[in-house]
C-alpha positions in Angstrom: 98.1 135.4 305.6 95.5 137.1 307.8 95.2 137.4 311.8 93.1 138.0 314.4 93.7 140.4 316.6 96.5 139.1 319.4 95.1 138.7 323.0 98.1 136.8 324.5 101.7 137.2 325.1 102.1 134.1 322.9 99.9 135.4 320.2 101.9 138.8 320.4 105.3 136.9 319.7 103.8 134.9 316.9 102.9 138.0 314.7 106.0 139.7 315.8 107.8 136.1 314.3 105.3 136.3 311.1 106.7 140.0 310.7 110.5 139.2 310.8 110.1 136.3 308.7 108.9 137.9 305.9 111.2 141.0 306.5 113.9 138.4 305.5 111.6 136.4 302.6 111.5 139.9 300.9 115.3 140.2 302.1 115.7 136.9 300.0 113.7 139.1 296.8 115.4 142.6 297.3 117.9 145.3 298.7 117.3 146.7 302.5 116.5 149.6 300.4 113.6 148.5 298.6 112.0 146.6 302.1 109.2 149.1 302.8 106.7 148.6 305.6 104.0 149.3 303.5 105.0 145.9 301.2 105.9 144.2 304.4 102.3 145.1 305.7 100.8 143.5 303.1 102.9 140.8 303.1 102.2 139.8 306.2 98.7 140.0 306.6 98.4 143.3 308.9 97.5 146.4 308.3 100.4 149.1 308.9 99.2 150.5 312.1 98.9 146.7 313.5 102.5 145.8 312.3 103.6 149.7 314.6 102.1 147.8 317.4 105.1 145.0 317.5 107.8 147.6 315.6 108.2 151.1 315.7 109.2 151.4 312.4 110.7 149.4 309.3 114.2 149.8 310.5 113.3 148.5 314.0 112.3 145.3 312.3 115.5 145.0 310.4 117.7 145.2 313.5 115.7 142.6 315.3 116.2 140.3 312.3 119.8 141.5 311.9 120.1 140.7 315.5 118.1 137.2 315.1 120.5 136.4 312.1 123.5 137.3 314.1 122.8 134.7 316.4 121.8 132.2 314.2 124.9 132.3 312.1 127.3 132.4 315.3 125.5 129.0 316.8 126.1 127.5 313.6 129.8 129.1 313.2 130.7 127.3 316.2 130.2 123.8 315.0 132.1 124.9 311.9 135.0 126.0 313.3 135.5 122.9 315.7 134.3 120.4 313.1 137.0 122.2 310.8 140.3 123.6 312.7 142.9 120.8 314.5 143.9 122.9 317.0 147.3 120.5 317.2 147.9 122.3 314.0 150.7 125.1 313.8 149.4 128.6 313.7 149.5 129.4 310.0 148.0 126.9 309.1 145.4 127.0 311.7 144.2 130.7 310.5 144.3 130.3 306.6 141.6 127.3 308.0 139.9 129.8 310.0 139.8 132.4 307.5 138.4 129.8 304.6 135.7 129.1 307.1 134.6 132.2 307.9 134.5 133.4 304.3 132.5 130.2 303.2 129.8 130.8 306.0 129.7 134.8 305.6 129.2 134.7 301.6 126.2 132.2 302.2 124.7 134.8 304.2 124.2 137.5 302.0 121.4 138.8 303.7 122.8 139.1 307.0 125.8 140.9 305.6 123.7 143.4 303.6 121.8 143.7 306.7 124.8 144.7 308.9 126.5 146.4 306.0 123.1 149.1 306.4 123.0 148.9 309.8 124.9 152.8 310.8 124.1 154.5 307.6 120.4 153.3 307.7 118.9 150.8 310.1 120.0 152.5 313.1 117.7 155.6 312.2 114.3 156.3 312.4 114.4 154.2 316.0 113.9 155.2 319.0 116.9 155.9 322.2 115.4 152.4 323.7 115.2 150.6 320.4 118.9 151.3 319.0 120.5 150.6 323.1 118.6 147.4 323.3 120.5 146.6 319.0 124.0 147.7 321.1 123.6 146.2 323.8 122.9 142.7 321.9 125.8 143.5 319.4 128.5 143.6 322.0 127.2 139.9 323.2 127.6 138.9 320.0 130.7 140.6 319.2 132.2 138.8 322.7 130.9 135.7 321.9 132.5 135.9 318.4 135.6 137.0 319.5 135.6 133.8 321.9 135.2 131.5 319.0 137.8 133.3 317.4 140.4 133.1 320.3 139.5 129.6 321.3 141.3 128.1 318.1 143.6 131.0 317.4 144.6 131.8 320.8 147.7 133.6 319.4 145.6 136.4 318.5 145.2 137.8 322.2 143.0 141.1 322.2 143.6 141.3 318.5 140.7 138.8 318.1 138.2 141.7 318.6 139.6 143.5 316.4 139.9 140.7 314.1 136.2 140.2 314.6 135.7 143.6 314.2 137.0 144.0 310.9 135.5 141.2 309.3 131.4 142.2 309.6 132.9 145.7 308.7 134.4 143.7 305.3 131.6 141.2 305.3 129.0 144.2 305.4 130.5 146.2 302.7 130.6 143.3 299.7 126.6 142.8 298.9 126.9 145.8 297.4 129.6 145.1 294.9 128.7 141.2 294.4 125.4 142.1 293.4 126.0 144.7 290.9 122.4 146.3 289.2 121.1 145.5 285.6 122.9 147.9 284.4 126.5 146.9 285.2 125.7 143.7 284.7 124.8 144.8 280.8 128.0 146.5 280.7 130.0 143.6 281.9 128.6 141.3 279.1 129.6 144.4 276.5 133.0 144.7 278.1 134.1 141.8 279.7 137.5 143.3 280.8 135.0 145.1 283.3 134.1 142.3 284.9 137.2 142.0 286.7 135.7 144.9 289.0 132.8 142.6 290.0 133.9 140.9 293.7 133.0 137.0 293.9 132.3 137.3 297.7 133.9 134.2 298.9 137.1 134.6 297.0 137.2 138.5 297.8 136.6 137.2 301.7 138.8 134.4 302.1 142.1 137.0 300.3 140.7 139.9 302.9 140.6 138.3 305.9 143.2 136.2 305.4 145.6 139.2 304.7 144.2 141.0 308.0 144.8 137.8 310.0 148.2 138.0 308.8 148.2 141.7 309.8 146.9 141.0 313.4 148.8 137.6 314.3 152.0 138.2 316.4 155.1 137.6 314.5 157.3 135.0 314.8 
């Protein structure tokens, strides 16, 4: 993929679009660790300076894309949660549904969880004041309008549903990095398969963890 140089606002957004896409192809390929903008440069067609014109840096264009993926997966949570969840249902049952949901949807998303599971120790350095306020500001929309899905067919949660919300990208962020263990591990699990037990299949792991902090959270009987 090659370009010429952008003249237009509309040219501007399509190689800043080219760059996030393959920012999440090579997300698709490898750890946020291994992403370099120099392989993303390439990638995309641009030579390194040209890709600093749209990005500031490599971890700039992972928060955009964490941020882009965010919203994505919250427009299509929505539909899953009211397709799924009969809100004439009683409360229990209502959140183990909830809870089955959100683990199905998170641990197809492995991408975005890595992404969010990086995003204090790494993504949110090497940016700029302006950059990493701008990533905030969008995370507590995103955070509001998650906890509104949450509350709409959980009401019973009250203010516990940010927290709720809260917790489960914190839990969501941390498992890549345990489901996907290295070459290594994996070598040892096949020499000791009483190992194995130490490796986290992230939907089971997420629907037992957040359906024990739902039961935390929701008011007692």
């Amino acid at each position: 993929m090659t370009f010429q140089r952008a003249r237009t606002e509309e040219q501007r957004e399509i190689r800043r679009k080219a760059i996030l896409d393959m920012a999440s192809t090579m997300l698709d390929e490898m750890p946020v660790a291994a992403v370099t903008l120099n392989e993303l440069s390439r990638r995309v067609g641009l030579a390194k300076p040209n890709v600093l014109r749209y990005f500031e840096s490599r971890e700039a264009v992972l928060l955009e894309l964490l941020d882009h993926l965010l919203g994505e997966w919250l427009a299509e949570l929505a539909g899953e949660l009211a397709a799924g969840i009969d809100g004439n249902r009683p409360m229990a049952e209502r959140a183990a549904v909830l809870a089955e949901i959100l683990s199905r949807s998170l641990s197809g998303r492995m991408v975005m969880c890595d992404l969010f599971g990086a995003q204090s120790g790494v993504l949110e350095h090497n940016v700029s004041v302006e950059v990493v306020a701008r990533y905030k500001r969008a995370s507590l929309d995103r955070l509001a309008t998650m906890t509104a899905l949450i509350r709409e067919h959980l009401p019973e949660l009250g203010e516990n549903a940010t927290l709720f919300s809260l917790q489960t990208m914190l839990t969501a962020g941390a498992l890549p990095a345990y489901s996907t263990p290295p070459p290594s591990l994996r070598a040892a699990y096949q020499a000791e398969p009483d190992l194995a037990r130490l490796h986290l299949d992230p939907k089971d792991y997420l629907t037992q963890a957040l359906t024990a902090t739902l039961l935390g959270v929701l008011p007692r009987p």
